[in-house]
N, C-alpha and C positions, 0 to 999 in steps of 0.2 A: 749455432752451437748445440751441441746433443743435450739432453735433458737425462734426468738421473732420480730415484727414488734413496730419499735417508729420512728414515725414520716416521715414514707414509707420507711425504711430502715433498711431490714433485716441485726443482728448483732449475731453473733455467739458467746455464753456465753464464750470469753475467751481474755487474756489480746492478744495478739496481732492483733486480731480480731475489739476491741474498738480502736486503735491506731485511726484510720480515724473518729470512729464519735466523740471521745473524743476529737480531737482538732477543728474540722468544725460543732459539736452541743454543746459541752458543752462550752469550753475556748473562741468561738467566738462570738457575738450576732448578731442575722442579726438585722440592721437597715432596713429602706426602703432610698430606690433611690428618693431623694427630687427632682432632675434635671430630673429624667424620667419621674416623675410623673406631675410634671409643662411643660415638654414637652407635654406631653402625652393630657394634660386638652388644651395647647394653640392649638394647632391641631384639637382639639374638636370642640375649637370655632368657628373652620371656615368650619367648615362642616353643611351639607342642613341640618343634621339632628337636630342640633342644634338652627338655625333656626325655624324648624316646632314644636320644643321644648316653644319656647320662645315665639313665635307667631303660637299658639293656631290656630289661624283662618288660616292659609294657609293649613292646614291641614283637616276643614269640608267644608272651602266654595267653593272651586271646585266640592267638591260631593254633592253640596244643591240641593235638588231636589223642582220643584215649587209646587210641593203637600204639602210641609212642611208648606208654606204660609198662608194657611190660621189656620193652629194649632198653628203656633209660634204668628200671629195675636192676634186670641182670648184670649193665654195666655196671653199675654203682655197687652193686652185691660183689663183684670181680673185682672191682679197683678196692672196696674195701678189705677183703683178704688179703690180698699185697699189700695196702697202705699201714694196715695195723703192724705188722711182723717188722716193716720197714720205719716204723717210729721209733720202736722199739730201738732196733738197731742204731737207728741217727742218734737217740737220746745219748746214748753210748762211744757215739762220736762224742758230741758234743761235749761230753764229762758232765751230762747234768742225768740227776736221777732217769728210774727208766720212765717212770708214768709223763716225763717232762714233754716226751715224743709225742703221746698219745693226748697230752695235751693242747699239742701245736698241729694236730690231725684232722681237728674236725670242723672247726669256726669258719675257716678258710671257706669250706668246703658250701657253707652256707652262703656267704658273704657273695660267695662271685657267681651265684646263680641272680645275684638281685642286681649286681653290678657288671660281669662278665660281660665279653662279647665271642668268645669262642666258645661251643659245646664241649668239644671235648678237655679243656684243659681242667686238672686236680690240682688244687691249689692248697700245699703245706709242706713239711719238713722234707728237705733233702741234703744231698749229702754233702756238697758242696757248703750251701749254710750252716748247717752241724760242725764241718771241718773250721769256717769262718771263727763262730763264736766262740771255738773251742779255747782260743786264746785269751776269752778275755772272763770266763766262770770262775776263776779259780778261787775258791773262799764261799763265792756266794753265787748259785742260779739265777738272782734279783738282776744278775748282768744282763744275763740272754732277754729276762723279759720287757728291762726298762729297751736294751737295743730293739728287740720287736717293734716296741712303740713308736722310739722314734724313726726309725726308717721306716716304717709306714706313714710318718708325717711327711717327713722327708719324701717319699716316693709320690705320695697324695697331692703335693704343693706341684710337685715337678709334673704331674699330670691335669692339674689345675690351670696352669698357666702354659698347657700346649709343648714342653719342651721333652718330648719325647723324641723328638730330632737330637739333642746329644747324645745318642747311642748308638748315632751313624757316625759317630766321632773313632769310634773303639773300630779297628778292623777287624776281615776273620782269619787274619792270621794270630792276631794277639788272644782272640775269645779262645780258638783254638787250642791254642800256648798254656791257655789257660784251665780247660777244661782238661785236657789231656795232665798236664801237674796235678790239677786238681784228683784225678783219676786216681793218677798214683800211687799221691798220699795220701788214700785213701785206701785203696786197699792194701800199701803198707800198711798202714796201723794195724789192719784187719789180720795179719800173717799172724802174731803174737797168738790172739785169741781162737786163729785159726787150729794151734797145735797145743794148746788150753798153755800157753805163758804167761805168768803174770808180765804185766808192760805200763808202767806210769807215762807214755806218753805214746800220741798217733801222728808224731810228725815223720819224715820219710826219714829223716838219716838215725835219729832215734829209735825208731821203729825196728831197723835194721840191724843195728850197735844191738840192743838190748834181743833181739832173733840169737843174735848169733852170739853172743855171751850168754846166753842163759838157755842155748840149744840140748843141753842134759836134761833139765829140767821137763824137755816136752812130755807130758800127759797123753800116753800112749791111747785111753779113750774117747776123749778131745781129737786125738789128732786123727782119727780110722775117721770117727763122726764127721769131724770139718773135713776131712778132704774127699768121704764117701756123697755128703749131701754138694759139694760143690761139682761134684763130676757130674752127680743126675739131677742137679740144677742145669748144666749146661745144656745136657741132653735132652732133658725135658723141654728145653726151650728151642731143640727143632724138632722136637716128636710133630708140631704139627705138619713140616714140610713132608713130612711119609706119606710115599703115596697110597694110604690106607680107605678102606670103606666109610669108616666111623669117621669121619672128616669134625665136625660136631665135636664130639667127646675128644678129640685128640688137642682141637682146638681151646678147649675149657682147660682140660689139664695143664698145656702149655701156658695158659694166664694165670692161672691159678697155683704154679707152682713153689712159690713163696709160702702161700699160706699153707699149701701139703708139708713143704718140708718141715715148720714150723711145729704143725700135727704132729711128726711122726716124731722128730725132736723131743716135743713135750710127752707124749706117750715112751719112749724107750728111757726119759730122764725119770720119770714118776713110778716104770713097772720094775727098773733097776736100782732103785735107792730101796734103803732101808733103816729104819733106828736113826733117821735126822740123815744119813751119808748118802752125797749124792755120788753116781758116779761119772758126770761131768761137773764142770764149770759152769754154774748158770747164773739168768738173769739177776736171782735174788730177788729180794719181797716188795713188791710195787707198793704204793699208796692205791688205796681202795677207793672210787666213788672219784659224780663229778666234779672237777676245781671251781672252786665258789669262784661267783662274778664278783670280783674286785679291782678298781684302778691299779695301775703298774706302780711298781715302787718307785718313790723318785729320792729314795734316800735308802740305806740298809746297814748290815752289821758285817763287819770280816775279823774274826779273831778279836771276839769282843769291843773292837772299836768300829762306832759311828760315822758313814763314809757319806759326805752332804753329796744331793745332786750336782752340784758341779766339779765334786772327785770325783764321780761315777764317771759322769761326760769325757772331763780328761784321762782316766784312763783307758777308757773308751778308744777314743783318740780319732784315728785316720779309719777305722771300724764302720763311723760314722759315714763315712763317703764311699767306704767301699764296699758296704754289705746292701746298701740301696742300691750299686750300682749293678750289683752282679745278679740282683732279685730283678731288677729291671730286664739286663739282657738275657735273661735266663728265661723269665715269661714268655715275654717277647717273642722271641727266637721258636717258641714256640707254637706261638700262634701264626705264625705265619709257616712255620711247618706243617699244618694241620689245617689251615685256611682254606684249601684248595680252590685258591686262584684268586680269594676274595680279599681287597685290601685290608690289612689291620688297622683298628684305632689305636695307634700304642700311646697316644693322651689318655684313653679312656680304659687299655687298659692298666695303666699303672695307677690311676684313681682306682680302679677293682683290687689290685694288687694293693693297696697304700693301707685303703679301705680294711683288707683283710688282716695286714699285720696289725693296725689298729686295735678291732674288734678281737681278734686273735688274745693281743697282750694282756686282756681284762680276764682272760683266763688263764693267765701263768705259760703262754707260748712261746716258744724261741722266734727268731726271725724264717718269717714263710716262704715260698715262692712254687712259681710253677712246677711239676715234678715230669721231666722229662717220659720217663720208666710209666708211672702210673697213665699219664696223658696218651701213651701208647698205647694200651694196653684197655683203656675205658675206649677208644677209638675205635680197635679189634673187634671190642668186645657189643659194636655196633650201638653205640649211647644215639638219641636224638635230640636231645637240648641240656642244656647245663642243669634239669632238674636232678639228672642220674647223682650230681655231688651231693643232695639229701637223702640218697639211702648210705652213700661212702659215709658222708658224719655220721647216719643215726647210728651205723653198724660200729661204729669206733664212741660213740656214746656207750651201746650197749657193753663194749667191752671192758671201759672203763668205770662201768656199775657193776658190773656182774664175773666177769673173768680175768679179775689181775689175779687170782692167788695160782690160775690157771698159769697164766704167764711167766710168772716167776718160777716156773719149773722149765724155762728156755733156756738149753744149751749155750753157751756164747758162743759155742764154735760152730752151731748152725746157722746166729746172727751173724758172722763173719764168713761165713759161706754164701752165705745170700746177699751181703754188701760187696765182698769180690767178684759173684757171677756178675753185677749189675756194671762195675765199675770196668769189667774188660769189657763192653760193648758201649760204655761212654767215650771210652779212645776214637775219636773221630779217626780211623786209618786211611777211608779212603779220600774225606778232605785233604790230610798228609799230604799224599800224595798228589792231588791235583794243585795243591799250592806249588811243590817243585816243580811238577811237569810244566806249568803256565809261568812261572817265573820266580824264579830262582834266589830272587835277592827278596821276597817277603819270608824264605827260611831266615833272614836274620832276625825282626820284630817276633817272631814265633818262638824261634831259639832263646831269645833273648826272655821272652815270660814266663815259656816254659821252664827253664833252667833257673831264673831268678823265685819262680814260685818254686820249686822242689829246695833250693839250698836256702833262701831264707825266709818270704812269707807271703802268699797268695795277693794279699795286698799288695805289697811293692814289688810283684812280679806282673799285676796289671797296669800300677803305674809306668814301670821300667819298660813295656812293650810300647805305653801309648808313647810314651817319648821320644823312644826309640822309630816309632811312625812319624812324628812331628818331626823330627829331623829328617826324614826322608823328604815329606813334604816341604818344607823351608827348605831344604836344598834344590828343591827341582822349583819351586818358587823365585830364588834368586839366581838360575841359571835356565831361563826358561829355551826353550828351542827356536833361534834367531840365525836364519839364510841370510848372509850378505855375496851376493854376485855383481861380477863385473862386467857392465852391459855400454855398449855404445849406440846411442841416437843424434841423428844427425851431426853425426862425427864427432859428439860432446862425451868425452867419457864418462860413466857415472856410476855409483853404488845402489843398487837395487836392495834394499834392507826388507825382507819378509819377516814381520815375527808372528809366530806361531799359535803364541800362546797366548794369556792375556798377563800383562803389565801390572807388577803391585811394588810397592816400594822398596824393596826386596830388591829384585830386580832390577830398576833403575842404573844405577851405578851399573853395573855388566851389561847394559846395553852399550848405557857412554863409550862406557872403554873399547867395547868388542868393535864398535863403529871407528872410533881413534884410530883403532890399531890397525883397521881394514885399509882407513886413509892413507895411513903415512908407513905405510909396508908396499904399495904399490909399484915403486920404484918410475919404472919409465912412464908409465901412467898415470900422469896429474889428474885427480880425482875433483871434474869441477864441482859436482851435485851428487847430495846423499838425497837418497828418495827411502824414507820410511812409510809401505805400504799396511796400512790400519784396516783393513777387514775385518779382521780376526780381534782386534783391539778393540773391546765393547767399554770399557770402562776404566779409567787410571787417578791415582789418588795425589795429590800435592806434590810430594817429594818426587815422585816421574815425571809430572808438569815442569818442578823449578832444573831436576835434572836435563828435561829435550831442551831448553833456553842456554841451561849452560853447553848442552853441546852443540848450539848454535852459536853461540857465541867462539868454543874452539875449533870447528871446521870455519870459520870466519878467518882467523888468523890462518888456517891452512887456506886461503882463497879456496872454498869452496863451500858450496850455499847449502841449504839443508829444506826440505820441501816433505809437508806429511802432506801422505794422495791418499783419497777416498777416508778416512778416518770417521769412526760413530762420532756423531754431533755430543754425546756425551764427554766420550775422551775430550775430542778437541776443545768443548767448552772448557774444562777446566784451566789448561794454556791461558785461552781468550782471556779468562777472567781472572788469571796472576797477572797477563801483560797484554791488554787490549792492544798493542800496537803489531804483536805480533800475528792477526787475522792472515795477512797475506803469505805467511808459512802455509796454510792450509788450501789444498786443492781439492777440489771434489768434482767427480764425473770426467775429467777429463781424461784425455791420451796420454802417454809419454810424453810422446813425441811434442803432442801439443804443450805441455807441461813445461817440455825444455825448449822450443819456440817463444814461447811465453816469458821466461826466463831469460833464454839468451837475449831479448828484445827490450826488456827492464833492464836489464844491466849496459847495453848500449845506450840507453835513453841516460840513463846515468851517469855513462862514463861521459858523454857530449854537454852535461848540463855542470860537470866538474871539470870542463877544459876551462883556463885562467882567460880573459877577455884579450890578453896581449898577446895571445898566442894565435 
């Protein structure tokens, strides 16, 4: 008899042979060792390595070399002129004062050089989080900074305990769906203040309604301004692809164009006012100086009544889940854009990310996360280790001590100029497009979040995508891909059952049937023996086990036998051990042909030991 390897244990095709793996593969299950494993992790803990895990920086800043100084410098000096102009702006999403931004700009920025694992990531306000909170400020700021807090607990726990794998839950057609709505409504909002409109809200259908009803009203110097700075924003931002000499300087300008426009904004708003009259629409008069270090509020006031932390929580709500999650994917996504090649820690960094909204919230921050725009752009701008994010904070310190009254002389139509240019180059177009071109049917999860985030709320346009995937999933789960052909051996007609895929209780039931219906559809072809080939079958839960019994038991009444060949000793254990009597269903190593030999040979031994004695 041929010999066969399952599960690195050579078994000789014969009954006293199986004695050893049939009782220690099939009859037993191995569990895993809970105490060795808990050992094993708390041992971990206290090891260096463990340590240079967790704290990032003891790991580059013994090797920092002072050549890196003046690159990590200039980036951080680059990402801070964009970041500043772009706080601004976000605060202004978000419906919280302007200095709110510039508060949620810089902590970050410190935090993840001590925790970080990627260089180039800027870690603070964007636009996407702005647009989030925006729903839930209304009365009181105390909203945005108690959420800071706790989604950074929330994110911190989730990286604590290793579950940075639920973010491979979300597809990229839903993140997609998502970022591109997100897009949208965003520089919708932005249209309003782009032609200086008054607009009490940045939601997209809103946004629109109130465009186009209060189109007279446009602010003819508003509107030259926002749509002059939005043109040579765009163009500023391929000045550097010219194929010019100054490569260098074309390069600077091109990063730095936010903060130019910003400049020139505040200069043409301050040499054209006069006697108090501006003649745009501007930021208005910031809070001067830095935000004292204080715990987050966990109580506050709205229209003179007293809101306890646990109103704040509920009306909060589902905010709760979904502004961690989208700080999660939004880092993330990030650092392994910028990785090049090298695996991410996303445990360690959503503990830097968790870490940062924390620290963050003690100064009055919104909820933080990686900023796609800046992370770009500090990359460019050639950073060598995550120190470049302490010149981005200091210079956003400095601004917030010394240049708000400067500030408050910012056009809003140059702030919405500079959130529109950002916001057409967040539309992922050519992911779009290779989602269609590769297959077709993940436009519906896409469609689906996109279209739910633009008409009714960011939030349950991520959930409505992931569901919308879970249904794809549980359906190709309960109808997995199972070949039944009709094969004859040794004149024995029979059902060759491949399945393909692997087996979960789902599924069960539409095996049953699909095998039923292959039997008793045959017509002139009495079907003696179903052979279910297990290859591919590494693993099966209860309800598949009590299901292959009962459809042993209904090809029985159809006289015909039912045989699983070659099967993972896993699978089949579990059978063995609902119905020990059933071992002899299972074959391993053998032929067909031997298979149905075998077969046909028991059943004659059978049929001669059930002949009546008087016969």
């Amino acid at each position: 008899m041929p010999n066969c390897l399952q599960n690195g244990i050579t078994v000789a095709e014969d009954e006293n042979s199986f004695t050893y793996l049939v009782s220690h593969n099939l009859y037993h299950e191995n569990l895993p060792n809970i105490c060795q494993i808990v050992k094993n992790r708390s041992k971990k803990c206290c090891e260096h390595a463990t340590c240079k895990q967790f704290l990032p920086i003891i790991s580059w800043l013994p090797k920092y070399n002072v050549q890196f100084l003046l690159a990590d410098f200039v980036a951080g000096l680059t990402v801070g002129l964009t970041a500043i102009p772009q706080a601004i702006a976000y605060a202004s999403i978000a419906g919280l004062p302007t200095q709110f931004g510039l508060y949620s700009a810089f902590m970050g920025c410190f935090v993840y050089i001590v925790f970080g694992t990627c260089k180039d990531i800027t870690v603070g306000p964007t636009a996407i989080m702005a647009l989030m909170v925006q729903a839930h400020v209304t009365g009181s700021s105390d909203y945005a900074v108690l959420t800071c807090f706790l989604s950074g607990c929330v994110i911190f726990l989730l990286g604590i305990f290793n579950l940075g794998v639920l973010v491979r839950f979300i597809s990229i057609p839903v993140t997609t769906g998502f970022t591109t709505a997100a897009a949208i409504t965003i520089a919708s909002g932005q249209v309003n203040n782009l032609f200086g409109i008054k607009s009490s809200s940045n939601e997209f259908i809103e946004s629109w309604v109130n465009f186009f009803g209060h189109i007279t009203e446009t602010r003819r110097n508003d509107a030259i301004l926002g749509i002059a700075t939005l043109v040579l924003l765009l163009l500023m931002m391929k000045i550097k692809d010219l194929p010019l000499s100054c490569k260098m300087l074309t390069k600077y300008i091109s990063l730095s164009r936010n903060a130019l426009a910003v400049i020139v904004g505040i200069v043409l708003c301050y040499c054209l006012s006069h006697d108090g009259w501006l003649p745009f629409r501007a930021s208005g008069e910031i809070t001067k100086g830095i935000p004292p270090f204080k715990p987050p509020p966990f109580s506050t006031t709205v229209n003179g009544t007293k809101v306890t932390f646990g109103e704040m929580v509920t009306d909060l709500g589902a905010s709760l889940a979904s502004i961690p999650l989208i700080s999660i994917l939004e880092s993330i996504a990030i650092a392994k854009a910028f990785s090049k090649g090298k695996i991410v820690d996303a445990s360690q960094e959503m503990v830097a990310l968790g870490l940062c909204n924390i620290l963050s919230s003690f100064f009055s921050s919104m909820p933080i996360t990686g900023s796609f725009t800046r992370t770009s752009i500090n990359h460019s701008s050639g950073v060598k280790t995550p120190l470049g994010g302490a010149v981005t904070g200091a210079l956003v310190l400095m601004a917030l001590a010394f240049l708000t009254t400067t500030f408050s002389y910012i056009p809003k139509a140059t702030l919405a100029a500079i959130i529109i240019s950002a916001m057409i180059f967040m539309v992922e177009y050519e992911r779009i497009i290779e989602i269609w071109r590769s297959k077709k049917m993940d436009v519906i999860p896409f469609s689906v979040t996109a279209l739910v985030c633009l008409f009714w709320s960011l939030e349950y346009g991520m959930v409505c995508g992931i569901f919308v995937n879970a249904i794809f999933i549980l359906y190709k789960s309960a109808r997995p891909k199972i070949l039944i052909s009709l094969e004859k051996v040794n004149s024995v007609p029979l059902g060759l059952v491949q399945v393909q895929e692997n087996l979960c209780y789902s599924s069960a039931e539409y095996l049953k049937s699909k095998v039923v219906k292959f039997v008793t559809t045959q017509g002139d072809n009495s079907i003696k023996m179903i052979i279910i080939k297990g290859d591919e079958i590494t693993n099966i839960d209860s309800t598949v086990g009590l299901n292959i019994l009962s459809l042993k038991e209904d090809l029985s009444l159809l006289e015909c036998s039912l045989i699983c060949w070659n099967w993972n000793y896993d699978a089949a254990g579990v059978i063995c051990r609902l119905h020990p009597k059933e071992r002899s269903m299972f074959k391993f190593g053998k032929s067909i042909s031997e298979i149905v030999a075998e077969v046909a040979y028991n059943m004659t031994q059978t049929e001669i030991v059930d002949v009546p004695e008087d016969s």
